[in-house]
C-alpha positions as CSV (number, residue, x, y, z in Angstrom):
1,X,157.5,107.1,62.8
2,X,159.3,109.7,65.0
3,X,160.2,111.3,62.0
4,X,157.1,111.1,60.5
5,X,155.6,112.9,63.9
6,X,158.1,115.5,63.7
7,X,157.5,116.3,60.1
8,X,153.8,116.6,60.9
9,X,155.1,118.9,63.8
10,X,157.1,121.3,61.8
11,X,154.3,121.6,59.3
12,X,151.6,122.3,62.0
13,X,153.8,124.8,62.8
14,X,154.8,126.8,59.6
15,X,152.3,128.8,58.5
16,X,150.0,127.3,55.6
17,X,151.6,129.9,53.0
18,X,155.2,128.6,53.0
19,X,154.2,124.7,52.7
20,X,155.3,123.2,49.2
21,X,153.9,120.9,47.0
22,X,155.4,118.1,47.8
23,X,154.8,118.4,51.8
24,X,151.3,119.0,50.6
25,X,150.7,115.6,48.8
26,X,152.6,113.6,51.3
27,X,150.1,115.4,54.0
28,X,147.3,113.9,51.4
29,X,149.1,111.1,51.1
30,X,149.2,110.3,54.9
31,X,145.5,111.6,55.2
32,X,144.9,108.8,52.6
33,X,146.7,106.5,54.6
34,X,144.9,106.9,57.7
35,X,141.7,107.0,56.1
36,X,142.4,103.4,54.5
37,X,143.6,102.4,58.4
38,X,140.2,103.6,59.8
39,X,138.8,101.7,56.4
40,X,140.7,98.4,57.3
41,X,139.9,98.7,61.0
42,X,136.2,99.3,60.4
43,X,135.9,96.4,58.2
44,X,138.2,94.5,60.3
45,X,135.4,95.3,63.2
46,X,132.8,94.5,60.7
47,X,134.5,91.1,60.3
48,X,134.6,90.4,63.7
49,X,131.1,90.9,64.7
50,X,130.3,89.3,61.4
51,X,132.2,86.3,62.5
52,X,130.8,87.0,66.2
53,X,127.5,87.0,64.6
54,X,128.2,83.8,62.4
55,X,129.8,81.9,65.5
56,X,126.6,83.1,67.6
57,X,124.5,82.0,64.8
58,X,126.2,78.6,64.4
59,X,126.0,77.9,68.3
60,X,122.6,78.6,68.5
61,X,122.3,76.0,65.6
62,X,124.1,73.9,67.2
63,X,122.0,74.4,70.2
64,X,118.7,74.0,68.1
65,X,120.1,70.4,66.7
66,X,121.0,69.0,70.4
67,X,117.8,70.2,71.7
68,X,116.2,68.7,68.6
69,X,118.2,65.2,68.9
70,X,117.2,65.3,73.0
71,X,113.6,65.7,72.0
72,X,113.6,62.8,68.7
73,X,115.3,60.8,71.6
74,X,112.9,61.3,74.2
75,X,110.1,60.6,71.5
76,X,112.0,57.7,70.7
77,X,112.2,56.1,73.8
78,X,108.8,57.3,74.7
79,X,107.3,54.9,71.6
80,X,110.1,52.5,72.8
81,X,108.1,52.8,76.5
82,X,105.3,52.6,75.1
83,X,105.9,49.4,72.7
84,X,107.0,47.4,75.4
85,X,104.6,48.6,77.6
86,X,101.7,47.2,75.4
87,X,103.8,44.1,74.6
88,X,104.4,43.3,78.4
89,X,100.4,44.0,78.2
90,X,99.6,41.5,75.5
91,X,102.1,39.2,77.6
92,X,100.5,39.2,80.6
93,X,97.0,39.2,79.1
94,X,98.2,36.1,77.3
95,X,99.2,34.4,80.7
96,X,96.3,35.1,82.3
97,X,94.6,33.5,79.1
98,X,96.4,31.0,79.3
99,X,95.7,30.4,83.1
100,X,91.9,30.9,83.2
101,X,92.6,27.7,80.4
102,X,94.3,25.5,82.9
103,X,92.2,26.6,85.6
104,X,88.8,25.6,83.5
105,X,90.8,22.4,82.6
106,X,91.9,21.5,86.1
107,X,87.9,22.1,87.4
108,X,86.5,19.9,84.6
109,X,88.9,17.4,85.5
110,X,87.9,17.8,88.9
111,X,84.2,17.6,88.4
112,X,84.6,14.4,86.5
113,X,86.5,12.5,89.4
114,X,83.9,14.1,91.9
115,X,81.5,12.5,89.5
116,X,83.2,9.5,89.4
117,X,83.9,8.8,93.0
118,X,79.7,10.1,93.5
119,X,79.2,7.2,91.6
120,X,81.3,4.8,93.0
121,X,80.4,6.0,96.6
122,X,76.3,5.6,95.6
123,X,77.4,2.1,93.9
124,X,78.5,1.0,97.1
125,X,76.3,2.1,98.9
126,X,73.5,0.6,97.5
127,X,75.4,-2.7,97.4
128,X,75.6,-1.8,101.2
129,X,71.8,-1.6,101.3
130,X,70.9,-4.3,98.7
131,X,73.5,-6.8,100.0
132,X,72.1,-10.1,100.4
133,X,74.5,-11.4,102.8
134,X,72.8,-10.1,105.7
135,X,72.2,-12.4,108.8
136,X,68.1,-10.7,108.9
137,X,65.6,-11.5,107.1
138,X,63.8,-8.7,104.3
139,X,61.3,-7.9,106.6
140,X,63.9,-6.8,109.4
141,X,65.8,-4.9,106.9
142,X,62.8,-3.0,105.1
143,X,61.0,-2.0,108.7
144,X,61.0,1.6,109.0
145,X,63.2,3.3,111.6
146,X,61.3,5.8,113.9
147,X,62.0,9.1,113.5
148,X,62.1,9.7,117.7
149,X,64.2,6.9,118.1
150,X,68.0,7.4,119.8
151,X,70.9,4.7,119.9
152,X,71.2,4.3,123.6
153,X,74.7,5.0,125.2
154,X,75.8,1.6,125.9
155,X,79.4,-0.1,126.4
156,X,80.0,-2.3,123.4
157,X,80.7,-5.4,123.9
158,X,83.9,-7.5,122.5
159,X,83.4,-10.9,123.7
160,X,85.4,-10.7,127.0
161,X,82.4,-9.6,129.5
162,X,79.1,-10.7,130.6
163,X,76.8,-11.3,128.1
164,X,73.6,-11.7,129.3
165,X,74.4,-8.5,131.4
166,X,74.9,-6.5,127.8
167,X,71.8,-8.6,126.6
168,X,69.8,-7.5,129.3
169,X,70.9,-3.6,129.5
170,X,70.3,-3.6,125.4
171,X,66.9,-4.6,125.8
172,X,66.3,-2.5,128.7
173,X,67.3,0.7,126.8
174,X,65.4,-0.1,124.3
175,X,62.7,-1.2,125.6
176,X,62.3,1.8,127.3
177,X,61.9,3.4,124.1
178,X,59.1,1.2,123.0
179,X,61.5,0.3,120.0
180,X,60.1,-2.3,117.7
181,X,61.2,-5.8,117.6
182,X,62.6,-5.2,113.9
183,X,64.8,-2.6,115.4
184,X,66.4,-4.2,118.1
185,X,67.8,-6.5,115.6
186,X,69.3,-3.9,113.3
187,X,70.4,-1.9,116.7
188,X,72.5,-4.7,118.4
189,X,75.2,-5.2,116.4
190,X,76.1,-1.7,116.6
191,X,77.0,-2.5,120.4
192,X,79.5,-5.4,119.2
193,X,83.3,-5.1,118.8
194,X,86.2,-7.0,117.8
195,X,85.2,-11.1,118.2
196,X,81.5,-10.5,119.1
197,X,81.4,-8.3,115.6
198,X,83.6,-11.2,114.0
199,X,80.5,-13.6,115.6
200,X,77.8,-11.3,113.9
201,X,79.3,-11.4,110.4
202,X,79.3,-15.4,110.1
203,X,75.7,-15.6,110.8
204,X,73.9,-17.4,108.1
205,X,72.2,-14.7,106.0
206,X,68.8,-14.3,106.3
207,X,68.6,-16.2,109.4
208,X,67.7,-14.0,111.7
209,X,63.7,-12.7,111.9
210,X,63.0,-11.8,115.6
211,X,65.3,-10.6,118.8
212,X,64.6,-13.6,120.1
213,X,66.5,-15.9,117.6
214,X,69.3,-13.2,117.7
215,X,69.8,-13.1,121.3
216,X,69.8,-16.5,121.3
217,X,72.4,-16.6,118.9
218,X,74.5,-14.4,120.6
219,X,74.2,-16.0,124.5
220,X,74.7,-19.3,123.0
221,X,77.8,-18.5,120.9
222,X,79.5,-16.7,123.7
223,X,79.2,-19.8,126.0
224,X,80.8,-22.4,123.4
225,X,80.9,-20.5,120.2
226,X,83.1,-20.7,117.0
227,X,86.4,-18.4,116.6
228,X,89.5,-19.5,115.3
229,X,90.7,-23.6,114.5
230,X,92.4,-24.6,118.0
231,X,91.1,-28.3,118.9
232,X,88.6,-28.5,121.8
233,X,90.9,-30.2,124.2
234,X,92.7,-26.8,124.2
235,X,89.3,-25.8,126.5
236,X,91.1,-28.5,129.3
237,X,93.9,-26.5,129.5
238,X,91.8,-23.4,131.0
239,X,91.8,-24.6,134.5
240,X,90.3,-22.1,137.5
241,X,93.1,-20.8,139.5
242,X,93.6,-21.5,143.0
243,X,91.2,-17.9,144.6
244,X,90.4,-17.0,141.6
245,X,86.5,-15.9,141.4
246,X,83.6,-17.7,139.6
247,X,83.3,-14.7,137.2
248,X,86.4,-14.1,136.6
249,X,87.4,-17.9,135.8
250,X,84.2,-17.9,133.8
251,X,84.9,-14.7,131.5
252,X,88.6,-16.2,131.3
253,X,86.5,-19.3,129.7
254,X,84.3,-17.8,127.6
255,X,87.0,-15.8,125.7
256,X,89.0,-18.9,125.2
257,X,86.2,-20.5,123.6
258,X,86.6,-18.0,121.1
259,X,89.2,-19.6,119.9
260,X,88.1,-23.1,119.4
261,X,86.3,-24.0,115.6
262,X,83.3,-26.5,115.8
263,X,83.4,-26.9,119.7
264,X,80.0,-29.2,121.2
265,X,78.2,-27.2,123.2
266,X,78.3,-31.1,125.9
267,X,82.4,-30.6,125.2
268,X,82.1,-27.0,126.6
269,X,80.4,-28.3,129.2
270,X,82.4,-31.1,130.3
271,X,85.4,-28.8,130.0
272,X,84.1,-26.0,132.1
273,X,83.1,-28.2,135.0
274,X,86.5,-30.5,135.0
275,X,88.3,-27.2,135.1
276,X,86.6,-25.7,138.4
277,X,88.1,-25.6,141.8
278,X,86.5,-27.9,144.6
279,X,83.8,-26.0,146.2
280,X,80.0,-25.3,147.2
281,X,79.7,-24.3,143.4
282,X,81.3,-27.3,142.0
283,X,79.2,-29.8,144.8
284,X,75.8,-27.7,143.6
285,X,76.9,-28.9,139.7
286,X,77.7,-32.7,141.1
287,X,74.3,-32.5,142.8
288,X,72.3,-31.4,140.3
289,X,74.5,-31.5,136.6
290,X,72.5,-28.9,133.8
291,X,72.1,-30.2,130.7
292,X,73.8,-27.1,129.2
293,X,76.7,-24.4,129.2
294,X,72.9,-22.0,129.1
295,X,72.0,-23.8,132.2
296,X,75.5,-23.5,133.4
297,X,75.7,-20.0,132.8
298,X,73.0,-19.6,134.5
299,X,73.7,-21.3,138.6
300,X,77.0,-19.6,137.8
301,X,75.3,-16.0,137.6
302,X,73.0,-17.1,140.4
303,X,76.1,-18.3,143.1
304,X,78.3,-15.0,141.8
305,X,75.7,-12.8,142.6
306,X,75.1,-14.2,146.2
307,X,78.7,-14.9,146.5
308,X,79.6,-10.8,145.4
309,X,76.5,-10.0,148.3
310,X,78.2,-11.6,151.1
311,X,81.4,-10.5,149.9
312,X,79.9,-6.9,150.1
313,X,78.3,-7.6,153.7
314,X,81.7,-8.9,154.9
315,X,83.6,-5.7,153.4
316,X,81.0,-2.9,155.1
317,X,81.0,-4.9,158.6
318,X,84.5,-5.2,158.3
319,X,84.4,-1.4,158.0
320,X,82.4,-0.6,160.8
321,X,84.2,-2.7,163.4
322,X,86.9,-0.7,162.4
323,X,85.3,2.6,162.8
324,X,83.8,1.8,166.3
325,X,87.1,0.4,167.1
326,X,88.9,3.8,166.1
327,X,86.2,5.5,168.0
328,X,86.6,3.9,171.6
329,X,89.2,6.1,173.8
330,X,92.8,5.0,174.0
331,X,94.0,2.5,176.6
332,X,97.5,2.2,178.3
333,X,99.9,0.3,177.0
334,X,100.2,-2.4,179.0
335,X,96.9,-3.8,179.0
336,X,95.8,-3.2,175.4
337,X,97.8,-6.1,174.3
338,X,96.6,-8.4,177.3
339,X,93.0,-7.0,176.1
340,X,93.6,-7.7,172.1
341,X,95.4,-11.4,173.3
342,X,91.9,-12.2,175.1
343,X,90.1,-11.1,172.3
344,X,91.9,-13.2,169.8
345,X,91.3,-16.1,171.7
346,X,87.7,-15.8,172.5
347,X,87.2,-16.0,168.6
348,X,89.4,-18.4,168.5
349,X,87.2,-20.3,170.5
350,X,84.3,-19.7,169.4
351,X,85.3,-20.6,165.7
352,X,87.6,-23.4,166.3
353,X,89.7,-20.7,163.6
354,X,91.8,-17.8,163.5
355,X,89.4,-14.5,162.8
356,X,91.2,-13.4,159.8
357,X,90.8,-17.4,158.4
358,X,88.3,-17.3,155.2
359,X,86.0,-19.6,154.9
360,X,85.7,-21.9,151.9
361,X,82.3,-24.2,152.8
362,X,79.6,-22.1,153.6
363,X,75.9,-24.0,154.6
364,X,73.0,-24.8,151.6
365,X,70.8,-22.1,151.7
366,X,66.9,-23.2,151.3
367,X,65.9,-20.1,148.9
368,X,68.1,-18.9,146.1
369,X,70.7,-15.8,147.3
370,X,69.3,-13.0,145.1
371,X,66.1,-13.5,146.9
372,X,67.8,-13.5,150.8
373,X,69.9,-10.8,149.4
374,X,66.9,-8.4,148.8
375,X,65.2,-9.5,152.1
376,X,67.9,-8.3,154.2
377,X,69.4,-5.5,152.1
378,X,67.7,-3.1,154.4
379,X,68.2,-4.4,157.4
380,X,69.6,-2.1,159.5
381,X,71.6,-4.1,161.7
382,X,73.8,-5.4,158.3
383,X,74.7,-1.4,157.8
C-alpha cells in the first residue's frame, strides 16, 4: 500500500510525457480498481438500506399482525362478553320464571287452605248458632238483639261470692237499659266464670224461657247445687269457725257445695245449720226454722247486713272517741294514769265488763235491721 502511494507519488510528479505504458495501464488499472470499490461500496449501501428497508418493512408487519391478533382478540372476547352476558340473561330470566311459578303455586295453595279453614270456621259457626244443646228455648235464641244495647261492666261471677248480689246488680244494669226479657237470658251467662259457667252448661236444653226460671236456676244451684261426686256428708265437715263471720262462713259453704253431686236441697239445709256457731243467728233459725237453704239465704243476708251496720257504727264511734281524745290538751304525768285507772273502772261498772270486751248476745230487735239501719243512718249524733 505504501508502495503503491509512493508509486502514485512519483507519477504525479513526472511530467505526463515521460510516463510509459506500463505505468499507464497500472494507473487504469488502479482507476478500475477503485471504481469497482466505489461499485462494491455503493451496492453494499444499497444492500444495507435494502435490508434496512426489508427489516423496517418486516417490523411494521410484524407490528400490523400483533395489532391485528390484539384486535381479533378483543373481538373475541367481546362476543365471548357478550355470549355469557345474554346466557347469564336467559339464566336469570329463567329463575325468575321459574319463581313467579312457585310463587303462583304457593298463593293457590294458600287460597285453597283459606278456603278451607272459611269453610270450616262458617261450619262451626253455624253449628254454634244452630246447636240444639242450648239451655233456652227458640224463642230466646231467635229474639232480636237491639242495636243501642251495651254489655254492662259487671264483675263476673265464679261461684265463690254473693249471688243474689250479682243477680240483683245484673238486673239492675239491665234494667236500666229497658233490655228485653229475652235478652237478659242470652246476657247472663256472659257474667259467669269457672263453676258458675260449668253450672250454666249442664242445664237441660231448651229449659230455660224467661229470667225468671234462669235466675231461679242460678240462686238455687249456688245454695245446694251439683259440682263434682263428693258424698253429702262431706257438707258436715264445713263447720263455721270460732269468729268467723256469717258471710264469710256462708260463701265458704256455698263453694263447697260445689263439690257435692245430687246433694237435697233439706240435706244442705240441715248441714248448714248443724255447722253454725251458737249465736243470736243460730237461736233466730231454732225459733223460727225455714223451710229452705232460699229461705236460709235469705235471714242470713238480712242478720249480715244489720250485723256489717253495727259493725260500721262501732268502727266510726270508735274513731271519733279517738279523735276527741287526741284533741283534749295534755295532762301531767302523774295523774293521767290515776284519771285513765278511774275511767276504766267506771265502765267497768257500768257494764259488769271490760270496755274492750265484745259482745256476743245482743237484744231481739222488734223491726228487721235494714229498716233501723236506714232510720238512723242520718242521725247526726251516730257521725
Amino acid at each position: 500500500m505504501v508502495r503503491t502511494r509512493s508509486m502514485e507519488i512519483n507519477t504525479q510528479l513526472l511530467p505526463s510525457s515521460s510516463q510509459s505504458p506500463e505505468v499507464a495501464a497500472m494507473e487504469k488499472q488502479r482507476e478500475t480498481e477503485r471504481e469497482k470499490e466505489k461499485d462494491k461500496g455503493k451496492s453494499k449501501e444499497r444492500g444495507d438500506t435494502e435490508s434496512r428497508q426489508e427489516h423496517q418493512q418486516e417490523h411494521q408487519q410484524e407490528s400490523r399482525q400483533e395489532h391485528q391478533q390484539e384486535h381479533r382478540q378483543e373481538q373475541r372476547q367481546e362476543q365471548e362478553s357478550e355470549t355469557k352476558g345474554e346466557h347469564t340473561r336467559i339464566t336469570v330470566e329463567n329463575s325468575a320464571a321459574k319463581w313467579e311459578q312457585e310463587i303462583k303455586m304457593m298463593r293457590a295453595q294458600m287460597g285453597e287452605m283459606k278456603n278451607e279453614f272459611k269453610g270450616r270456621a262458617a261450619k262451626n259457626l253455624d253449628d254454634l248458632v244452630h246447636r240444639t244443646d242450648s239451655p233456652f228455648t227458640a224463642a230466646v235464641i231467635s229474639f232480636p238483639l237491639p242495636s243501642k244495647f251495651r254489655m254492662p261492666s259487671l264483675e263476673t261471677f265464679d261461684g265463690s261470692k254473693d249471688s243474689l248480689d250479682h243477680l240483683e246488680s245484673f238486673k239492675t244494669m239491665m234494667c236500666l237499659q229497658g233490655v228485653p226479657d229475652e235478652i237478659m237470658c242470652r246476657a247472663f251467662p256472659t257474667t259467669l266464670k269457672g263453676s258458675a259457667r260449668i253450672w250454666f252448661k249442664k242445664l237441660t236444653p231448651g229449659s230455660v224461657g224467661t229470667f225468671a226460671q234462669l235466675s231461679r236456676s242460678f240462686f238455687n244451684h249456688f245454695i245446694g247445687g251439683q259440682r263434682y261426686e263428693r258424698p253429702t256428708t262431706h257438707l258436715l265437715n264445713v263447720k263455721q269457725k270460732e269468729g268467723e263471720t256469717l258471710r264469710s262462713y256462708l260463701t265458704r259453704f256455698n263453694k263447697e257445695t260445689l263439690l257435692v253431686d245430687g246433694a237435697d236441697d233439706k240435706v244442705v239445709l240441715t248441714a248448714f245449720i248443724s255447722d253454725l256457731q251458737p249465736g243470736d243467728f243460730l237461736f233466730s233459725v231454732y225459733k223460727d226454722p225455714p223451710n229452705s237453704m232460699t229461705e236460709m239465704i235469705y235471714e242470713a243476708q238480712r242478720y249480715m247486713n244489720g250485723e256489717e251496720a253495727l259493725q260500721a257504727r262501732d268502727q266510726a264511734l270508735g274513731k271519733k272517741r279517738k279523735y276527741e281524745y287526741a284533741d283534749r290538751q295534755p295532762e301531767s304525768h302523774e295523774s293521767k294514769p290515776k284519771m285513765q285507772k278511774n275511767r276504766n273502772r267506771r265502765h267497768e261498772d257500768q257494764s259488769g265488763r271490760g270496755f274492750n270486751e265484745r259482745f256476743s248476745h245482743f237484744t231481739p230487735l222488734n223491726a228487721p235491721v235494714d229498716h233501723i239501719f236506714m232510720q238512723i243512718r242520718d242521725d247526726l249524733a251516730l257521725k
